[in-house]
C-alpha positions in Angstrom: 132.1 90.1 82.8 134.7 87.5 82.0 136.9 88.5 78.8 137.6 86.0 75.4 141.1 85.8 74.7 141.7 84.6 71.1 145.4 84.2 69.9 145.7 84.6 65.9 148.3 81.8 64.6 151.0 82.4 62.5 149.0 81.4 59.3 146.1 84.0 60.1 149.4 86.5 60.4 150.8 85.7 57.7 147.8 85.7 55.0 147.5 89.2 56.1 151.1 90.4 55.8 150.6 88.6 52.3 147.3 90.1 51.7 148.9 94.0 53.2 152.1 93.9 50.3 149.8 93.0 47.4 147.6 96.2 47.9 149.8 98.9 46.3 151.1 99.0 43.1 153.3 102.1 42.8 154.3 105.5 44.5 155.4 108.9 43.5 158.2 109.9 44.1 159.4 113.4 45.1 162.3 114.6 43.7 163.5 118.2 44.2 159.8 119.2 44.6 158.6 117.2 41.5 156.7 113.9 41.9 157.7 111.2 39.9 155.7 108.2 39.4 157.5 104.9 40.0 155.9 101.5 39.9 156.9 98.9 42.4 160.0 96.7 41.2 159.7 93.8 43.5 158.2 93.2 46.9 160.0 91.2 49.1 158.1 89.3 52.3 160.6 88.0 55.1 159.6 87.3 58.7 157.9 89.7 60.2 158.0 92.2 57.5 158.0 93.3 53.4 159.8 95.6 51.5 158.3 97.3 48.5 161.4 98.4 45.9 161.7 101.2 43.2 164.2 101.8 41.0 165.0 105.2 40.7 166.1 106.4 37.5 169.1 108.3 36.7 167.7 111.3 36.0 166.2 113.5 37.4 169.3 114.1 39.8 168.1 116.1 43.2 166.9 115.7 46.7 164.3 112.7 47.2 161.9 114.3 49.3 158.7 112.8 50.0 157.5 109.0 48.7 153.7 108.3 48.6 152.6 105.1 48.2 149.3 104.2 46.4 146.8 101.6 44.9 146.3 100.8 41.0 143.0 102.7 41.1 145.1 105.8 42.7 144.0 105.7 46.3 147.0 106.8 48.9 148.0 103.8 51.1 149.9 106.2 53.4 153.1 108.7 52.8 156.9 109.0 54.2 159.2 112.5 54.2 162.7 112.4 54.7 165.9 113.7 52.5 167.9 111.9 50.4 170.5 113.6 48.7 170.8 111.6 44.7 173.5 112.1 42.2 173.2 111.0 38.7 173.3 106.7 39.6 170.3 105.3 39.7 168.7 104.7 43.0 167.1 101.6 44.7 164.7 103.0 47.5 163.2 100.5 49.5 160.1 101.0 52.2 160.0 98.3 54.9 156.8 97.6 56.7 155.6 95.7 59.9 152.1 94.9 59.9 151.3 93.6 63.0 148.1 91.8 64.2 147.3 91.9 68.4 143.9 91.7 70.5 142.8 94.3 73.0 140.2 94.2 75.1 136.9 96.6 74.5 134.2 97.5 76.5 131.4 95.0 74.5 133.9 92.2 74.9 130.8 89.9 75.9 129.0 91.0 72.8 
C-alpha cells in the first residue's frame, strides 16, 4: 500500500505552539512540602518554544520541590520535581516547553 506524506507548515506549527501556552493558567508550587498556588506572570513564545513565568514570593523561604501546572477549571496539564534551594528574595521560576508536531506512519495509513 503506498503511504501519504503530508508536511505541516510553519503556520499549522505555530497556531498550535500558540494554541499549547494559552491552556494553563497557574501551578502550585511546592515549597518545603507545602503547595503554593501561583498564577502565571507572563508567557513568553520564541522559536521553537514558550516559557510560562512565576514569581515566587519572598516568603515562604525553603526547598522548591515539585511545580504542577494546571488549567483555570483545575485540570493538571502535567508536573516537574527537582530541588531548588530559595532564600528569602523572591524567585522567578520559569518552565520551557517544546511542543513539537511530526508524522508517522500507521498501519491504516490508506484509510
Amino acid at each position: 500500500m503506498d503511504e501519504f506524506k503530508f508536511i505541516p507548515n510553519e503556520y499549522y506549527i505555530e497556531e498550535g505552539r500558540r494554541r499549547f501556552a494559552s491552556i494553563a493558567d497557574y501551578a502550585i508550587i511546592t515549597i518545603d512540602g507545602e503547595g503554593y498556588e501561583y498564577p502565571i506572570a507572563a508567557t513568553v513564545e520564541r522559536d521553537g518554544f514558550f516559557k510560562h513565568y512565576f514569581e515566587v514570593e519572598d516568603e515562604p523561604v525553603g526547598n522548591i520541590e515539585r511545580i504542577e501546572l494546571f488549567t483555570q477549571s483545575g485540570a493538571s496539564l502535567g508536573s516537574g520535581n527537582g530541588y531548588i534551594e530559595k532564600g528569602d528574595d523572591g524567585w522567578q521560576i520559569a518552565i520551557k516547553l517544546f511542543v513539537v508536531l511530526k508524522e508517522e506512519a500507521s498501519e491504516d495509513a490508506g484509510a
